[in-house]
N, C-alpha and C positions, 0 to 999 in steps of 0.2 A: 524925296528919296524914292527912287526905285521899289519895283518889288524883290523879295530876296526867294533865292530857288532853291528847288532840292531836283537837283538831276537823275531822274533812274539810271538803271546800268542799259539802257539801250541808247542811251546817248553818247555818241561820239567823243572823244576826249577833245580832236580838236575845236568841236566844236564849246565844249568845258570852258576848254584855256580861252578859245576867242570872245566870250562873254567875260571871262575876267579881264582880258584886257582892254574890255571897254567899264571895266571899273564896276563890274555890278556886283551881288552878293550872291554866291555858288558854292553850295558843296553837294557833291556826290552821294551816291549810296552807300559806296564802295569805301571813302572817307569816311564816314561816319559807322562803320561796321554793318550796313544793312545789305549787303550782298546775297543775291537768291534767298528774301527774305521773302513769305507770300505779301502782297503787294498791300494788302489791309492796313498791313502791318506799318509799310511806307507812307500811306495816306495816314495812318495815325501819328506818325512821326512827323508828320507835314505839319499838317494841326497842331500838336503843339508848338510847336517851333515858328510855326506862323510864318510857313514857306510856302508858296506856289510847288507845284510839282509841275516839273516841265518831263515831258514825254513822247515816245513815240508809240508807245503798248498802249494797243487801244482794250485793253485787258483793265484800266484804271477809267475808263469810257464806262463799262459796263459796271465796274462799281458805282460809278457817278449815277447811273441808273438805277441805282438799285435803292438810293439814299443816304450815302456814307459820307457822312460830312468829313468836308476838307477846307481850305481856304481858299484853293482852285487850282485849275490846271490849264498849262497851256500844252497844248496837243497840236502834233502836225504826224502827217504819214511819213515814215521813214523815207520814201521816194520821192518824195515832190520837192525837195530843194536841193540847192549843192551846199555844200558844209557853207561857203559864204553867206550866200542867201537866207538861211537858217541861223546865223547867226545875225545879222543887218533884221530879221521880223524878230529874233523873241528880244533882241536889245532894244529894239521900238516900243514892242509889247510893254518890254520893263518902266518903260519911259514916259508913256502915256496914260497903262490903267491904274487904278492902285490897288489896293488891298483890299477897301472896301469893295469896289464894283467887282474883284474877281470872288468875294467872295461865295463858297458853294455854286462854281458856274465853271462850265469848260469853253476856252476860247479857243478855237483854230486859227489856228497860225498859218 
């Protein structure tokens, strides 16, 4: 099984829906009520729930920094892909690492 994600609100919706239709596990911030929530707050929802947090704020980087346990992140720059492209690496991401290796680690994407 896949890893299962929790999408910030800087990710793209089509890019949301194109990882569900490759059948992985996704819910939003915005779903789940955590909209303009300080991001701590999201890395702690992560953790529990035992979701990767998929990202482009690199604002949850410098948490990771800091020590804030999470399960993992996967991170890319908003700029470097086209909504396809971004979605073809974090669906690979989902496919190859698991839970254990991401955990407490940031993979770029």
């Amino acid at each position: 099984m896949g890893l299962s994600l929790l999408c910030d609100e800087h990710i793209p919706r089509p890019i949301v829906e194109g990882l569900r239709r490759r059948g992985l596990d996704v819910v939003t911030v915005q779903e789940i009520g955590l909209s303009s929530v300080k991001d701590k707050v999201i890395m702690d929802t992560a953790q529990k729930e035992g979701r990767i947090i998929y990202t482009q704020d690199a604002d949850f980087l410098r948490l990771h920094r800091t020590g804030c346990k999470h399960v993992g992140i996967l991170y890319h720059h908003p700029l470097a892909y086209s909504i396809g492209e971004a979605i073809r690496k974090i669906a690979l991401a989902c496919e190859v690492l698991s839970t254990k290796e991401m955990e407490g680690r940031v993979k770029f994407v």
